[in-house]
Structure formats: C-alpha cells, structure tokens
Kinemage of the C-alpha trace (Angstrom):
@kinemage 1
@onewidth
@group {chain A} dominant
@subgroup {mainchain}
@vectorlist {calphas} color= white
{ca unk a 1} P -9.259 198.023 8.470
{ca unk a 2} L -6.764 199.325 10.886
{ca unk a 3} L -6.242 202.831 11.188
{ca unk a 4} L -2.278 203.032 10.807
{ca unk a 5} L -1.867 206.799 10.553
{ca unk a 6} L -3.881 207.137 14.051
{ca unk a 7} L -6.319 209.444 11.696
{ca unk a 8} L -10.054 210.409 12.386
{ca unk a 9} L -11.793 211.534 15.376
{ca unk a 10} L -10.028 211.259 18.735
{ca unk a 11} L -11.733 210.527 21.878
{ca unk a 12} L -12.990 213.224 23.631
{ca unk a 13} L -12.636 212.060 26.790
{ca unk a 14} L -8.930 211.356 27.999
{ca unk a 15} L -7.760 208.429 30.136
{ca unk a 16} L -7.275 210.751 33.456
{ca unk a 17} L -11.031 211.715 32.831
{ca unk a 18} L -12.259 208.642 32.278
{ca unk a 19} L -10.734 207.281 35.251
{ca unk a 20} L -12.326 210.387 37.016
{ca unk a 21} L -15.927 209.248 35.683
{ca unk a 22} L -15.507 205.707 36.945
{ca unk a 23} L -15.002 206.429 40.139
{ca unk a 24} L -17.839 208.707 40.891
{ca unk a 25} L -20.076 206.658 39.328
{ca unk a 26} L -18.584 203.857 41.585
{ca unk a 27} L -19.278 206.293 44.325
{ca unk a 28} L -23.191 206.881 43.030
{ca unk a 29} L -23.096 210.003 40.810
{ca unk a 30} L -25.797 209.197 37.676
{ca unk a 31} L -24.533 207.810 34.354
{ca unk a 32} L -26.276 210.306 32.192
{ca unk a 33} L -25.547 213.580 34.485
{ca unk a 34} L -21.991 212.274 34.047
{ca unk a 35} L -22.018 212.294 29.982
{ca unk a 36} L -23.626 215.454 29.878
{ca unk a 37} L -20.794 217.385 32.230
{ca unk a 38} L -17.964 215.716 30.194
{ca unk a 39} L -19.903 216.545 26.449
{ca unk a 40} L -20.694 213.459 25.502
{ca unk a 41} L -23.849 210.880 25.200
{ca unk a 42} L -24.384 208.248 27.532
{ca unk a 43} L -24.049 205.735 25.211
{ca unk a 44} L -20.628 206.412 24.179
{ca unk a 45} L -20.074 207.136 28.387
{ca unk a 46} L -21.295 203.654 28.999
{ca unk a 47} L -18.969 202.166 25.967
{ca unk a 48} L -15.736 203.548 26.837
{ca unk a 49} L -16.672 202.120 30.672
{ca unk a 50} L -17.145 198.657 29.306
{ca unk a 51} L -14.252 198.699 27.230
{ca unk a 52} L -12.333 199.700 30.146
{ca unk a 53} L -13.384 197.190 32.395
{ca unk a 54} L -12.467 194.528 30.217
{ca unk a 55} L -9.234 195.932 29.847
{ca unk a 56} L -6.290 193.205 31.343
{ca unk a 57} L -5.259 194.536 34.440
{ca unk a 58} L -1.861 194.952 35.958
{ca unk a 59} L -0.997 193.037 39.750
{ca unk a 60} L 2.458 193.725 40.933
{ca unk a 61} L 3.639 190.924 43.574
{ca unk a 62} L 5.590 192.318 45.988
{ca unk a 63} L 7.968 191.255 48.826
{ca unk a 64} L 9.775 193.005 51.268
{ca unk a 65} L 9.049 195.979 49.561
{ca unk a 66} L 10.281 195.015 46.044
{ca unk a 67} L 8.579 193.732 43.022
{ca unk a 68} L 9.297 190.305 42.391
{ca unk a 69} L 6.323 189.424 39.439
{ca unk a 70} L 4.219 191.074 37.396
{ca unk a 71} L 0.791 189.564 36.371
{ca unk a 72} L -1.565 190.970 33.428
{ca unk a 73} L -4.709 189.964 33.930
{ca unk a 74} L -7.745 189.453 31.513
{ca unk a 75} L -10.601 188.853 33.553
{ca unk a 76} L -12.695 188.765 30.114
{ca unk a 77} L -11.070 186.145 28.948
{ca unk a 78} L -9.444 184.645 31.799
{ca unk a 79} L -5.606 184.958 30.858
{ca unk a 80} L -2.494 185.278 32.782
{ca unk a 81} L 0.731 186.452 31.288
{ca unk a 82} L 2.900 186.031 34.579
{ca unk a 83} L 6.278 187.761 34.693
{ca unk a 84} L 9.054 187.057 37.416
{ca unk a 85} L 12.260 188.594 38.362
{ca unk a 86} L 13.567 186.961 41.413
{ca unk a 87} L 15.579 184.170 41.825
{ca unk a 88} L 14.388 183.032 45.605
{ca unk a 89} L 11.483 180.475 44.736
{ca unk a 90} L 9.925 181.227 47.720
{ca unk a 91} L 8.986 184.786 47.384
{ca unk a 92} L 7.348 183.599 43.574
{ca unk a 93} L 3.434 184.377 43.615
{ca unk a 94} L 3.464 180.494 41.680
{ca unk a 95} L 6.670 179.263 42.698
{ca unk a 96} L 7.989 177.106 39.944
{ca unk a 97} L 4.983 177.019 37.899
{ca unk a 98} L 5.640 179.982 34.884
{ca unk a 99} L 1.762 179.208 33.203
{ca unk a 100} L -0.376 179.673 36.205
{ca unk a 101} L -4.084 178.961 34.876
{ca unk a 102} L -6.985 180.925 35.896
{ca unk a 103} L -8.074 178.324 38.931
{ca unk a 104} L -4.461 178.541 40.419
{ca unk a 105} L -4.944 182.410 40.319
{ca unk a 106} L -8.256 182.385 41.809
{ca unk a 107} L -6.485 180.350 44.798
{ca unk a 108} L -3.805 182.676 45.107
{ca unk a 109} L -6.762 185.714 45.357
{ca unk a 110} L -7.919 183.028 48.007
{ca unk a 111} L -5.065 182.888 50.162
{ca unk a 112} L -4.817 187.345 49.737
{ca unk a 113} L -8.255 186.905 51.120
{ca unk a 114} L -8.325 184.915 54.025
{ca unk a 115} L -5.089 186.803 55.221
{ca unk a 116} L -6.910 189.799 55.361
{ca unk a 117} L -9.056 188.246 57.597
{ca unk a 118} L -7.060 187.130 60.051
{ca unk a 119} L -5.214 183.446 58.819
{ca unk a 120} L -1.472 184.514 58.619
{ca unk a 121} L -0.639 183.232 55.280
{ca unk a 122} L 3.277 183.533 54.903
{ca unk a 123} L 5.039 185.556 52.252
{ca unk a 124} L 3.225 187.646 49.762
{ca unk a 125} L 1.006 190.620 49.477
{ca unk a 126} L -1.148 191.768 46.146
{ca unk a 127} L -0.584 195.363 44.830
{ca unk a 128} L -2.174 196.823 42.128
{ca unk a 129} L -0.214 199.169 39.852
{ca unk a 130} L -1.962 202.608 41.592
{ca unk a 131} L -5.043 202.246 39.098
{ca unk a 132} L -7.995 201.264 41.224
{ca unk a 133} L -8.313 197.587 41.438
{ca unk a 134} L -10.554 194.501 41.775
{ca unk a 135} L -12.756 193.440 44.440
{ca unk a 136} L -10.809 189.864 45.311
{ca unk a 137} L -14.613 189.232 46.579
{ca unk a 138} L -15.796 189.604 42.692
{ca unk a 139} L -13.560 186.351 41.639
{ca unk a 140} L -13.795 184.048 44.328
{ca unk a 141} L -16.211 182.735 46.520
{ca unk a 142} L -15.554 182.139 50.194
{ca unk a 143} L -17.386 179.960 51.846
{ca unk a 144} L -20.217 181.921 53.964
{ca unk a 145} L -19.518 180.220 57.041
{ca unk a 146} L -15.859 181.032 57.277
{ca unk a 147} L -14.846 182.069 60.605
{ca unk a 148} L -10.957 182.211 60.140
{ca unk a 149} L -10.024 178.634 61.736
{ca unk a 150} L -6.813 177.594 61.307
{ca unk a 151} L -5.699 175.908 58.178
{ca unk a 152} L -6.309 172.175 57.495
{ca unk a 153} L -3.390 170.487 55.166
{ca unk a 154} L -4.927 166.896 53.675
{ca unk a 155} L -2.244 164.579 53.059
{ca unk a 156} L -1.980 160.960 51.674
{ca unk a 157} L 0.827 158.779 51.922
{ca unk a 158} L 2.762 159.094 49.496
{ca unk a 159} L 3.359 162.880 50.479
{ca unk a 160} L 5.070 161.695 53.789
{ca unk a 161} L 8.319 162.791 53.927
{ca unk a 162} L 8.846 161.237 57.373
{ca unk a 163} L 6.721 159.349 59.649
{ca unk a 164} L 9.023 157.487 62.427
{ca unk a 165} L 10.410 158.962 65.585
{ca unk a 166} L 13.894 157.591 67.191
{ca unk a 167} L 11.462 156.852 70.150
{ca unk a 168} L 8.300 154.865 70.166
{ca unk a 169} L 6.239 156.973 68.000
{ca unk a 170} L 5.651 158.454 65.004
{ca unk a 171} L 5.356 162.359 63.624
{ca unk a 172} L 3.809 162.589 60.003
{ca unk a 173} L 6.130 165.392 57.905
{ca unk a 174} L 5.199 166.708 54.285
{ca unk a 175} L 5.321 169.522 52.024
{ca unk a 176} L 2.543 171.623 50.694
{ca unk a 177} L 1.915 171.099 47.258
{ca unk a 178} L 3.828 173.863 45.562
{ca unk a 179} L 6.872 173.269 47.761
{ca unk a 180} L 6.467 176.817 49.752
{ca unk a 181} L 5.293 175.081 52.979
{ca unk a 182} L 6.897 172.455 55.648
{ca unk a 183} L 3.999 171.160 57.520
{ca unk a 184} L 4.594 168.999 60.364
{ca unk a 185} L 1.982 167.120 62.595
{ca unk a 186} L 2.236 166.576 66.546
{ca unk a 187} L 4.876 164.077 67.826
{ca unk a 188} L 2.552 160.699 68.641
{ca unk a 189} L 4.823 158.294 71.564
{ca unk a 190} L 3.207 155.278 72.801
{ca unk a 191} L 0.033 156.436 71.923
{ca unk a 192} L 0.359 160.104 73.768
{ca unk a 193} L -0.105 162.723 71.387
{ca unk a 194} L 2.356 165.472 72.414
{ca unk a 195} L 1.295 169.450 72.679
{ca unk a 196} L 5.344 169.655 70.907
{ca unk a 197} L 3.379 172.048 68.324
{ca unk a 198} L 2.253 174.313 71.269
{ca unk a 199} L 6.254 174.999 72.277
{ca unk a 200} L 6.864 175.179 68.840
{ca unk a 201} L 5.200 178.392 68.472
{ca unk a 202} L 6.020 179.578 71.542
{ca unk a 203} L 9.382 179.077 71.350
{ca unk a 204} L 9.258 180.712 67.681
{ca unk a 205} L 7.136 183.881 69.361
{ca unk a 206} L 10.306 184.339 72.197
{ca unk a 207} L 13.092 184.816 69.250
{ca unk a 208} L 10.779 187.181 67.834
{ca unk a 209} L 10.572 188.817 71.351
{ca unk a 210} L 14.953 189.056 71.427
{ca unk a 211} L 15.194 189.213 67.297
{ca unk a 212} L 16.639 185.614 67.143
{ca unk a 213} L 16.156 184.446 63.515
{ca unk a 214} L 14.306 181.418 63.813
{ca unk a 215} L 11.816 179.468 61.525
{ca unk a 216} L 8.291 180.773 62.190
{ca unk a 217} L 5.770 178.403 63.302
{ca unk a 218} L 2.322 178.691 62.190
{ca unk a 219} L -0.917 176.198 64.136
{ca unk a 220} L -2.669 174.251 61.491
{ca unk a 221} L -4.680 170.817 61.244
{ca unk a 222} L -2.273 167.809 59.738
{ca unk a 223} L -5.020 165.243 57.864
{ca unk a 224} L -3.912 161.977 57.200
{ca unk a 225} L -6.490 159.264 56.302
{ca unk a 226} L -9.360 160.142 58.443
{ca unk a 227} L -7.932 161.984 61.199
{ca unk a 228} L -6.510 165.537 62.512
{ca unk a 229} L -4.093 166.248 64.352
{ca unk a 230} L -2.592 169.270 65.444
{ca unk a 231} L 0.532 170.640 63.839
{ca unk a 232} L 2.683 173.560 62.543
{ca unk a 233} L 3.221 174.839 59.291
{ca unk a 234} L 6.689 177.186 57.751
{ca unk a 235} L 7.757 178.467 55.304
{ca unk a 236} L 10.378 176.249 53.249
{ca unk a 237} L 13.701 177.384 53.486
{ca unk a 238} L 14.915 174.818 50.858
{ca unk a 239} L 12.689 176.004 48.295
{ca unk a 240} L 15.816 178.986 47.667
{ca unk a 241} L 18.103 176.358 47.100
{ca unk a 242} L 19.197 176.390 51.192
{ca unk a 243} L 20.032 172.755 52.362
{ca unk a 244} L 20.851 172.312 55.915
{ca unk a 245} L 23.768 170.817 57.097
{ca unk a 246} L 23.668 169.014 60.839
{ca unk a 247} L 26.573 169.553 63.088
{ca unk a 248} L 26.944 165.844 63.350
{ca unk a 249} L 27.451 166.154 59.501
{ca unk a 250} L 29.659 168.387 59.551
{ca unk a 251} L 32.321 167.689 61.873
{ca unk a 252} L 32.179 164.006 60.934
{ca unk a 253} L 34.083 165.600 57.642
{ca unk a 254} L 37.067 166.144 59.851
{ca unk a 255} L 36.622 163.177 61.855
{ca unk a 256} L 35.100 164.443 65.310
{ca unk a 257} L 32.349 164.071 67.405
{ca unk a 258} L 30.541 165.195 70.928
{ca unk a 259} L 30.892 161.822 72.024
{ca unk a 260} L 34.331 161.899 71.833
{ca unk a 261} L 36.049 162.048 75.707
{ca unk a 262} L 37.853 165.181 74.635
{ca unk a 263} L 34.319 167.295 74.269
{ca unk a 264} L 31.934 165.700 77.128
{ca unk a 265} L 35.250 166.516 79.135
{ca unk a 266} L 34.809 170.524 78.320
{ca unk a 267} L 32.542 172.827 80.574
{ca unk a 268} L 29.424 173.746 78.975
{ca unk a 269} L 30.774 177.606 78.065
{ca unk a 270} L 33.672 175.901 76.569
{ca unk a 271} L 31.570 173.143 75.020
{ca unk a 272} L 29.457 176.171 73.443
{ca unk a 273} L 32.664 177.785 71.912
{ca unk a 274} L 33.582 174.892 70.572
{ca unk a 275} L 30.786 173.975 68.464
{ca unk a 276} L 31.092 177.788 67.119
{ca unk a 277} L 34.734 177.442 66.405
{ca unk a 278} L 34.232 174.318 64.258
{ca unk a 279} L 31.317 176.030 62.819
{ca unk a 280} L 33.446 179.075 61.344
{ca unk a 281} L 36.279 176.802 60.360
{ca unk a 282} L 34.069 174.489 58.110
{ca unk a 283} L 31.477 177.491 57.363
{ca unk a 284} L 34.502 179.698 56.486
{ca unk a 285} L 32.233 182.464 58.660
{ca unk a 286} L 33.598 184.681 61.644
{ca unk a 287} L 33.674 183.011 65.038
{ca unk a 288} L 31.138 186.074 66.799
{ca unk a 289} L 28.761 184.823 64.146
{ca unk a 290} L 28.773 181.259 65.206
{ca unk a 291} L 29.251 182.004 68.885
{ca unk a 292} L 26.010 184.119 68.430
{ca unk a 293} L 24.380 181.477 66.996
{ca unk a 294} L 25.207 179.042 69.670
{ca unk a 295} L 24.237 181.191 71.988
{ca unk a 296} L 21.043 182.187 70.315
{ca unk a 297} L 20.243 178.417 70.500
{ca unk a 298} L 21.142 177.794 74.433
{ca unk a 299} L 18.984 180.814 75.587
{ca unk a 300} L 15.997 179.711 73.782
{ca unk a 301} L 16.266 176.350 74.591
{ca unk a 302} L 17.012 177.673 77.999
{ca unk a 303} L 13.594 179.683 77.813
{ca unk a 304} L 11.369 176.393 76.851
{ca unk a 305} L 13.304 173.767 78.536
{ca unk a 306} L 13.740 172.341 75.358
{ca unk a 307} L 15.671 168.583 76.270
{ca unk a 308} L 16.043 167.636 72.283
{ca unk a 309} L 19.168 170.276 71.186
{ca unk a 310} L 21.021 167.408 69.581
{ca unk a 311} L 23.690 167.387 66.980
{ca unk a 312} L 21.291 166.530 63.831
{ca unk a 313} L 19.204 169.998 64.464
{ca unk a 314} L 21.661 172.693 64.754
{ca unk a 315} L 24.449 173.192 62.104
{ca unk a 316} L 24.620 175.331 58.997
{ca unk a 317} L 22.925 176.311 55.743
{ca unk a 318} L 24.335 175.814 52.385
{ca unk a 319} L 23.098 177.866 49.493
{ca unk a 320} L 23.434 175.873 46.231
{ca unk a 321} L 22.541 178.554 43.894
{ca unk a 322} L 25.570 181.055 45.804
{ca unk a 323} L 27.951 177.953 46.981
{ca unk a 324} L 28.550 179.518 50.439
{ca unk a 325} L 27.440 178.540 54.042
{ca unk a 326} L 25.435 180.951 56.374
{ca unk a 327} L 24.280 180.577 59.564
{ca unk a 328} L 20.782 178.925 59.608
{ca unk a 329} L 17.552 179.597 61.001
{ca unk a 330} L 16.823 178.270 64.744
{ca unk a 331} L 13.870 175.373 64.848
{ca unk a 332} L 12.604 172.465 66.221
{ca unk a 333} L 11.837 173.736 69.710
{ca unk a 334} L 9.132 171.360 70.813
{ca unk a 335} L 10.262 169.240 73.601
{ca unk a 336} L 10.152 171.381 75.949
{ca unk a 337} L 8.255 172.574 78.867
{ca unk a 338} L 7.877 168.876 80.316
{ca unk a 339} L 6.389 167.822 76.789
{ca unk a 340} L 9.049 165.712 76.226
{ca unk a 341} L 8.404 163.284 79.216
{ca unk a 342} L 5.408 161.173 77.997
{ca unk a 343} L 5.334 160.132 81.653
{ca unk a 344} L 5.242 163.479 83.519
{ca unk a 345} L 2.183 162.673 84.651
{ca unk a 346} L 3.229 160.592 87.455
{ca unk a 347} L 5.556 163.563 88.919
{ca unk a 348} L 3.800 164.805 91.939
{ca unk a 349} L 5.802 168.005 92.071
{ca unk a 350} L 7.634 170.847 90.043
{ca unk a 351} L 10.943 170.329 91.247
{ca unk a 352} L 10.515 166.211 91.209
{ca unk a 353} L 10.186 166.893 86.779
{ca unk a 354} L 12.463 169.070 86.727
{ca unk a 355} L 14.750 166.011 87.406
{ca unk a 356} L 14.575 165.423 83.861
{ca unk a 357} L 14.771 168.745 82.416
{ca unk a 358} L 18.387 169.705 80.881
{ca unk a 359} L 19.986 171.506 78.080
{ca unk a 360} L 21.671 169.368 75.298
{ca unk a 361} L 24.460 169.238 74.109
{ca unk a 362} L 25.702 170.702 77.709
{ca unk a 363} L 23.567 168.529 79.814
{ca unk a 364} L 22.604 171.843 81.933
{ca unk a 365} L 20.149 172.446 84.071
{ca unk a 366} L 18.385 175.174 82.381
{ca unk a 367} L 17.857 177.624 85.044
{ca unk a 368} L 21.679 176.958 85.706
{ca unk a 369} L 22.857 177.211 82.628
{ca unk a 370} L 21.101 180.348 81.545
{ca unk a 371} L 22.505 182.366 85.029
{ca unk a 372} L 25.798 180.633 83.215
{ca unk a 373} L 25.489 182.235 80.041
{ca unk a 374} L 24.626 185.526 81.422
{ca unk a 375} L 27.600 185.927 83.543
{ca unk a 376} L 30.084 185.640 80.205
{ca unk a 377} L 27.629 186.907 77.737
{ca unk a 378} L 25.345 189.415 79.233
{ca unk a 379} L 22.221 188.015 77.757
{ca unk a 380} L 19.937 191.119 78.109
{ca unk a 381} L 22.776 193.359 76.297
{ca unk a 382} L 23.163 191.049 74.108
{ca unk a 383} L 18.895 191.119 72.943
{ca unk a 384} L 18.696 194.746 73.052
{ca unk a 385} L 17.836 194.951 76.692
{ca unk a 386} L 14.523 193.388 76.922
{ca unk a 387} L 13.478 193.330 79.885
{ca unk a 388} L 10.459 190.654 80.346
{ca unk a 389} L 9.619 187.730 78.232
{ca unk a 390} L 6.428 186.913 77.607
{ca unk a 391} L 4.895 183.065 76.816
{ca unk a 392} L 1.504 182.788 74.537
{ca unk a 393} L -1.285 181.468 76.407
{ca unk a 394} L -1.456 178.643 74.819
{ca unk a 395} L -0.269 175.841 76.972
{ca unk a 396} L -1.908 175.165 80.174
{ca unk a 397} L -0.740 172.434 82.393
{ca unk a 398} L 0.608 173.173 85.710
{ca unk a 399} L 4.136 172.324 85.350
{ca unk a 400} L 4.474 174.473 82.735
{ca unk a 401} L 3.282 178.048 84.160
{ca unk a 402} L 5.255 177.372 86.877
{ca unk a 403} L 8.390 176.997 84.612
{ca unk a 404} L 6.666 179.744 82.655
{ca unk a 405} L 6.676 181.932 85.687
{ca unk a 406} L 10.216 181.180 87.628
{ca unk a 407} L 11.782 181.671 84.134
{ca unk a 408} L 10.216 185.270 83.590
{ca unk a 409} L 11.719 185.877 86.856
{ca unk a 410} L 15.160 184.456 86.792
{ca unk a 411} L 15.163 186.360 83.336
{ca unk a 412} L 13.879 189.822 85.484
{ca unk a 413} L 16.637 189.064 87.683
{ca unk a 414} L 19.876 189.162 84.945
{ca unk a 415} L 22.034 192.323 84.594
C-alpha cells in the first residue's frame, strides 16, 4: 500500500550524503566504515546504493552551448524517454527518429566514444546533468583493436544518390543513414582515381585558416560492392530544411546567363561584381554580402587552383522552414592542384601544367587573378591579416608543393 501522507520513518541519510558516500566508495573508502560514520548498517548502505544506481539517469545533448534534447535513461530496464527542443534536424542526438531504442543509443555512446579518441565525429557532445555519470565504456564494447582509422561508410546501390561525372568517369554520392551525413567517394576518370578528396580537405582547412564559411570535409573510406575508395564525409546542410540554389538556376529565372556575349565580355573584377549583384537582387540580401561571398570563393579557389568554379556549385541557400535566402556555405574544392588534369603526368615541367590551370568563371590565371583581387580588395585586410597560409601535408606530388610553395609566397608578398 502506498504511503500517501509521506508518513513513517524518513531516511536517514539525505540525497547530498548519499551522493557523498558513492563517491568515496568509488574512490576506495570501505563499505562498512562508510555505514558506521553516517549511523547506519551496511545493509541498508548497500540498498540505498543499488537503488540509486538503477535510478534513470538524466543526458542533456548539447550544441553550441545550448541544450537541444534531453534523454532519461533506465539502464535497468533499458528505456529512453527522448525529449527535443530544436527545430534544426541536424543538431538532434536521433535526428528524425523521436523513439530511439536502446541499440540506436548504444551507437550514439559509440560515436561520443570514438570522438574522444581522436575520429572527429561532427556535431554533438554528451553532458550529464552535473550528477556524476556513466562510464560510456560500461555500455558498449569497442572493438580491442581499434586504433582510430578513419571511418568506413558501406553503401549499396540503391543508396547512390549520384554516380556519373560530366566527364568520363564516375563519383559514387550518398547519404548516411540518418540523413546527418553527405559522403562522397573520389572522382574515378578513365580509370584514374583522383586524390580530389585530398584538396577537398585542404581547401576546407584554408577557409578555416581566413574564417571563410565553408562545408567541412572529413577523410573516410566510401564501400561500394567490394571495394574502398577514398572519400570525404559533411555534415548535411539540407537536413535543416536548406536547399541550394545554383547560380545557373537562378539567373535563368530572369533569363540570363555567363555565356551570354554581354558577361564573357566583362573583366574578371567586373565579372565578380556581377554575379554578386544578381545574387542580392534575387536573394533580396545586401550587395557587400554577396560581393564577400564571391570573393570568398575566387581566393580559395585561387589558393588550390581549383579549375571546376562553375555556375551549378556556387549560388544561394534557401531555408524552407524560414522562406528566405542566405548566403551558402563554400564546397566542392577538389580539382585543384593539377588533380583535375588526368593527364598531368605527361607535363615535364611546372610552368608547362600550369598551362591548364585557371580560375572559372573568370578564366584567370590564378596567381594573376589573386594579385588582381588584392589590388581592389585588400585580401589580407579583408581575412583579419593573416599573414601565412598553411597546406596539410597531405598531398605529395611535385607539381603540387611547388604550387603549394609559390602560392605561400605570392600570398607573403600582398599588402
């Protein structure tokens, strides 16, 4: 019978204390010396312990430094009562999924674990609620031989959102399986398998450098029937409702285009302020936004020798659930630094590739066109006055550390 007037004895020992207790005896101090300080016998000591320990347990998920869910936790029983408040999918500890069952939380703790050792899981952290917590090691079991290798993404085919290239190739694209991740393999062309991944987290690691927003790359292993190949992984962006909007898209709405005789006859500065004029118009955003954005794009293409700026990957993002446009995040970097040229391996000098090297839509030489842009836009006022850039050590072939090298200096060289 339930005791609905609270009546009879009351514990002795209050929820502070007992707290108190369990973590000295955590730290090694003797059951029974502990009962006898706090007036009590062991037995009871060792009962209200239990009972605690199989008490559900509160996880606060937090982002950015706010609390987005809330998960109880029975580890007894092996509940979940999961409760969000956040709209942005992305920053959800289960994304869409409201009923999480215990496996899907174990593989959460999984992720929490391996990115405390070193694999640079996006997005979340785990807090507990300031009560001492759970060993993540006491719920799931990492394999023993885990030496924090990159991640491997298995895909079949029917989670290919893309497989063609507009050239001779192919480049397998898919989603993770709640949605959060865009995980893209290397670009394959007549049978060369590009390093495009390689520039794509270089180039991502140079915004970072100036504070350009730009998608962050992430290495990773793309499996697809039974192979590897390298790849990149992201967070993705249209899990919050964003949809991206190409320039080609969106300036075919009023009937123009960067073929037309009236653009390829503009210089490239005025070509740039262009594209960022008919970017505020349609965006309904202020013209330094856009021009910063264009710019933005040219320097870091500038910086990689990226050859593939065209109109289909730079434009806009449109938020469904706030029906406005914003300016969008800067990626796909990857043909750059000569990996674009599937035959660069007949050049017999640095100058003789860079033939082929040139910034789109402006058809610049980079090296050019980055003195260019620092004449009317001051490029190292403009990033905070940085004053060397630095490329990850993570592509090797001759051609590019050279252009590695006479780019750090040309960039040395700008007032």
């Amino acid at each position: 019978m339930s005791n609905e007037r609270n009546a009879g004895r009351k514990p002795t020992i209050t929820d502070e204390q007992l707290n108190e207790i369990k973590e000295r005896y955590e730290n090694g101090e003797s059951l029974s010396s502990l009962a006898m300080e706090f007036g009590v016998t062991r037995q009871a000591l060792h009962k209200r312990l239990q009972a605690k320990a199989e008490q559900p347990v509160q996880i606060d998920w937090i982002v950015e430094g706010e609390r987005v869910s809330t998960l109880q936790v029975d580890f007894k029983k092996r509940g979940i009562v999961l409760a969000n408040y956040a709209m942005e999918i992305s920053k959800l500890p289960f994304g869409f999924n409201n009923n999480p069952n215990w496996q899907q939380f174990a593989s959460l703790l999984e992720e929490k674990y391996l990115k405390d050792r070193g694999v640079d899981e996006p997005g979340t952290f785990l807090l507990t609620d300031g009560k001492k917590g759970f060993s993540v090691d006491e719920v799931v079991n990492i394999p023993a031989d885990y030496d924090g290798k990159i991640p491997v993404f298995q895909f079949q085919k029917k989670d290919l959102i893309l497989t063609r290239t507009d050239t001779d190739g192919f480049q397998m694209k898919a989603l993770s399986a709640d949605r959060k991740l865009f995980i893209k393999s290397q670009a394959v062309i007549s049978g060369v398998e590009m390093r495009d991944w390689a520039i794509e987290i270089i180039a991502a690691d140079i915004a970072n450098q100036l504070g350009i927003p730009c998608v962050r790359q992430h290495p990773c292993k793309f499996a697809f029937g039974n192979r590897k190949w390298d790849g990149v992984y992201s967070n993705n962006f249209e899990i919050d409702g964003y949809t991206f909007l190409s320039f080609e898209s969106l300036i075919a709405t009023k009937h123009l285009s960067t073929k037309d005789d009236s653009f390829i006859r503009l210089s490239s500065i005025e070509k740039l302020k262009w594209c960022a004029s008919q970017l505020a118009e349609i965006g309904n955003l202020s013209y330094e936004q856009t021009e910063k954005y264009m710019v933005d794009l040219a320097v870091i293409d500038c910086l990689v020798g990226n050859v593939d700026r065209h109109t289909r990957n730079f434009g806009l993002f449109f938020n469904s659930n706030k029906g406005e446009y914003s300016i969008p995040l800067i990626f796909d970097n990857g043909m750059g630094l000569f990996e674009h040229d599937y035959y660069r391996d007949i050049y017999k000098t640095f100058d003789e590739a860079m033939n082929n090297v040139y910034v789109a839509p402006y058809g610049e030489d980079p090296f050019d066109f980055l003195a260019e842009l620092n004449d009317v836009f001051h490029i190292k006022q403009l990033y905070g006055l940085v004053e060397n850039i630095s490329y990850l050590d993570i592509l090797n072939t001759p051609f590019a550390r050279e252009y590695e090298r006479r780019m750090q200096q040309l960039w040395q060289r700008l007032d």
